[in-house]
VOGU-3710 file (C-alpha; in Angstrom, 3 decimals, decimal comma):
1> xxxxxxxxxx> 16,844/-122,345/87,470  13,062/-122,247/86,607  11,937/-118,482/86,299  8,392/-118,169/87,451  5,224/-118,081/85,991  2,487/-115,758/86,330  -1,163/-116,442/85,118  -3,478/-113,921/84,660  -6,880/-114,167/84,423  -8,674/-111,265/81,833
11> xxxxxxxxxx> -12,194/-110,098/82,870  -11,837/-107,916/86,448  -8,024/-108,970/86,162  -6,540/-106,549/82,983  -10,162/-106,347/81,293  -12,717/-103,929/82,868  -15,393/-106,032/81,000  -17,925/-105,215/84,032  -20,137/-103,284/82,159  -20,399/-105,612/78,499
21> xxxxxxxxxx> -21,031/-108,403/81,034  -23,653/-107,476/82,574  -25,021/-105,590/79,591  -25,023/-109,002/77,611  -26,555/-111,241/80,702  -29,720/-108,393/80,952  -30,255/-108,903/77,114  -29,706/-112,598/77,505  -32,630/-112,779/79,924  -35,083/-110,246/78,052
31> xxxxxxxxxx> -34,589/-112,584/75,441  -36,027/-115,406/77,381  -38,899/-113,219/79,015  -36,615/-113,961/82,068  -36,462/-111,019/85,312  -33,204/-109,130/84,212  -30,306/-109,994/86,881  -29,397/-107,467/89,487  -25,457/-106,593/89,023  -24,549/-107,978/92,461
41> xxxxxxxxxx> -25,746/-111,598/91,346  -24,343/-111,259/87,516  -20,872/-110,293/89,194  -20,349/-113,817/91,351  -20,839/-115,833/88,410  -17,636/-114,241/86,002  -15,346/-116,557/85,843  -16,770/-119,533/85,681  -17,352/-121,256/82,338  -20,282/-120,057/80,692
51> xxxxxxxxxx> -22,980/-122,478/80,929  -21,760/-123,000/84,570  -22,479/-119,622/85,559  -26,143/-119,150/83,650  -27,090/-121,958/85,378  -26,135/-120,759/88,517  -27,540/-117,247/87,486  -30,825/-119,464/86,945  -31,226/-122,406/88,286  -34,325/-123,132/87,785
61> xxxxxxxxxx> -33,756/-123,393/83,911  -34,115/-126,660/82,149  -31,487/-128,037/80,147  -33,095/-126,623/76,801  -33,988/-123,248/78,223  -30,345/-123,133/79,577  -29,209/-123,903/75,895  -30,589/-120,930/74,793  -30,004/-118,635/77,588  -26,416/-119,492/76,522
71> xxxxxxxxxx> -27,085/-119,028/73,128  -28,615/-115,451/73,510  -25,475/-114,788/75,432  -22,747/-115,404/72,803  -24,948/-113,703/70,845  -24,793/-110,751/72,441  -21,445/-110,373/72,761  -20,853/-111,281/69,026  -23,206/-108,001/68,489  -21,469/-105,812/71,014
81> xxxxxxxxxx> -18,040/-106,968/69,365  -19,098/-106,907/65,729  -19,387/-102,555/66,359  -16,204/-101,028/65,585  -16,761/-98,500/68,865  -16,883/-101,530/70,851  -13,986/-101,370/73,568  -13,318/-103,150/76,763  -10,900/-101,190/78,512  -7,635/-102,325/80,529
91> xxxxxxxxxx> -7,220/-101,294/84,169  -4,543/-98,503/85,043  -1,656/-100,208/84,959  -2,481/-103,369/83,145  -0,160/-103,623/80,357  2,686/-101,496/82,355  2,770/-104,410/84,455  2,531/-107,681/82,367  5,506/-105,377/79,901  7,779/-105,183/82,967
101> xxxxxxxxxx> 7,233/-108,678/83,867  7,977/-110,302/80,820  11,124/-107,666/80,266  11,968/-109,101/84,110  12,167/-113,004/82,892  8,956/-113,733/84,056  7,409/-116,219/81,916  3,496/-115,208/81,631  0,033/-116,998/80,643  -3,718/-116,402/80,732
111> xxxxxxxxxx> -6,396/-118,383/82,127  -9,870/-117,173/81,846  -13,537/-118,293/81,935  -13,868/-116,617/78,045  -14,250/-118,606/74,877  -11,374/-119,216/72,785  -13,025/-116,247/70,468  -12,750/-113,863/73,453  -9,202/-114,974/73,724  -8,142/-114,720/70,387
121> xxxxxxxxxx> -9,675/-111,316/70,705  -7,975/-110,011/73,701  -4,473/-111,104/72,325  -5,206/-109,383/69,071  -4,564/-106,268/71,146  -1,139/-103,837/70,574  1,724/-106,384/71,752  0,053/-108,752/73,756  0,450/-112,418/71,631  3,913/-111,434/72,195
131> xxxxxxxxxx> 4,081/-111,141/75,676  2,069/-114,294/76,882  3,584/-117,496/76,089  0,315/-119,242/76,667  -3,164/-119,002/76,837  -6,063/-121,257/78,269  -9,669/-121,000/78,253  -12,575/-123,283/79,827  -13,877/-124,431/75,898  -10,334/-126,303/76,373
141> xxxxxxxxxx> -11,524/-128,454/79,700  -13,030/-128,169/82,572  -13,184/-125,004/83,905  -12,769/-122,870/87,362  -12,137/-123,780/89,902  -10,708/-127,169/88,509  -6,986/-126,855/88,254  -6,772/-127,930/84,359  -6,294/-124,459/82,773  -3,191/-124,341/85,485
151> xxxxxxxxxx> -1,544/-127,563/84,809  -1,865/-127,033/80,698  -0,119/-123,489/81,578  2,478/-124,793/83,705  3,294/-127,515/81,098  3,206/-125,625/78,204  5,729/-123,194/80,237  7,894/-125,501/82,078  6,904/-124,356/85,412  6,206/-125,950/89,097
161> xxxxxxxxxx> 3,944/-124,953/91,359  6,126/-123,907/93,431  7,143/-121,523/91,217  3,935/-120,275/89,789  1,172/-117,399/90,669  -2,888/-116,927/89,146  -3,466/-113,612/89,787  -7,158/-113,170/89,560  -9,899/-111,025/90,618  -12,490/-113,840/91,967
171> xxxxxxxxxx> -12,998/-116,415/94,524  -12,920/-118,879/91,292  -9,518/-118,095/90,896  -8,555/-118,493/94,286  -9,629/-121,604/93,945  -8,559/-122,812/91,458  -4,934/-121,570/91,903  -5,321/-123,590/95,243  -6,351/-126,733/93,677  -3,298/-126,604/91,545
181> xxxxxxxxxx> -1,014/-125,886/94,378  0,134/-122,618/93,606  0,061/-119,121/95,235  -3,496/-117,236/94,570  -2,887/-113,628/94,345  -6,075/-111,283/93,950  -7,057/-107,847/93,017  -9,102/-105,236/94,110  -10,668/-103,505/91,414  -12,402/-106,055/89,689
191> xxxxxxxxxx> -15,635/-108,884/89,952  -15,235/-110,181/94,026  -14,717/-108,380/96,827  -11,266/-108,507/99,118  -13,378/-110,032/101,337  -14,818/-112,819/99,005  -11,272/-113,250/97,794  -9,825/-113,325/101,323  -12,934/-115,692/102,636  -11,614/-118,413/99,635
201> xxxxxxxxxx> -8,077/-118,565/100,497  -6,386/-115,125/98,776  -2,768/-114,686/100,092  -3,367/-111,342/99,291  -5,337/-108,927/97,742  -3,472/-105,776/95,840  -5,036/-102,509/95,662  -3,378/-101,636/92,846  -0,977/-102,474/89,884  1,994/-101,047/91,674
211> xxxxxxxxxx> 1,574/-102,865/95,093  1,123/-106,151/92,975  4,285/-105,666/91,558  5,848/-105,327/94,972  4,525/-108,449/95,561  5,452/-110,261/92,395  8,801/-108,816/93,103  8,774/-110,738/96,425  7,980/-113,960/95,131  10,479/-114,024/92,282
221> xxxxxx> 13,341/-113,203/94,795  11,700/-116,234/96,853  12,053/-118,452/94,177  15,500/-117,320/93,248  16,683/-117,988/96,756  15,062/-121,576/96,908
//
């Protein structure tokens, strides 16, 4: 019996990165003597792979400008990072959950528009390379909303579809989870609204940590039965 597979996503999903985000897109633009971005239109490009989502942030860049508007990104973050009072919080609940899935059976994985550095970083927190048994990031392909993060997590976890949840807090996720044929869960709390989630084909949006569980709970006992 295949156990299922849930993929996280990190920033909105168990990262409250909101703030460093946006912090580092502002300082990005200053740098380029570009109008700083308004929160609302820094918060419907997370997810997507970096240079994606500056370019959508400004369009109007050309292809060398863009290079550095990237540039002055990563560079931001490797500042922010590089102070030892940096910290990205989880979300209530976070780790609580992903524990009591992985004690469960479930098998677990991350896909995420971060770098591989931002990865590598994230699992360097208290216990979690040992609770994820793999993690995929858009330097490794194409990123949201093509399904290639999902189909490297399924294989590296022998998993179906059928079988297999993204749990995410964007309308990138959603999508992407639906061009891989699997269920798209969202949550609340993070960079889209319900109703952005909902609007892109969310089966459901949790409120919280606890009433994603309840749901989790309902589609392992699915699979089980099938």
């Amino acid at each position: 019996m295949t156990r299922p597979l849930a993929i996280f996503d990190i920033d909105g999903t168990l990262v409250d990165s909101r703030g460093s985000i946006f912090e580092a897109a502002t300082e990005a633009s200053r740098a380029l003597g570009l109008p700083e971005p308004d929160y609302d239109r820094v918060r419907k490009i997370v997810g997507l792979s970096l240079p994606v989502a500056l370019r959508e942030l400004e369009p109007l860049l050309s292809d060398a400008d863009l290079t550095r508007f990237v540039e002055a990104f990563k560079a931001v973050f490797l500042r922010m990072n590089s102070d030892p009072d940096f910290h990205e919080p989880l979300y209530p609940g976070a780790i609580e959950t992903v524990r009591r899935l992985h004690r469960d059976g479930w098998g677990l994985a991350l896909a995420t528009g971060q770098s591989r550095r931002g990865v590598a970083r994230n699992l360097a927190r208290e216990g979690w390379a040992d609770l994820f048994l793999s993690s995929h990031c858009a330097e490794d392909g194409p990123g949201k909303p093509d399904p290639a993060m999902l189909h490297a997590a399924m294989a590296a976890c022998d998993a179906e579809p059928a079988t297999t949840v993204m749990i995410g807090d964007t309308s990138h996720d959603v999508m992407m989870a639906l061009n891989a044929g699997v269920l798209p869960l969202g949550v609340a709390w993070g960079f889209h609204t319900v109703e952005e989630q909902q609007a892109a084909g969310a089966r459901h949006v949790a409120q919280s940590f606890s009433e994603l569980s309840v749901v989790l709970d309902g589609f392992a006992a699915l699979t089980k039965a099938a």
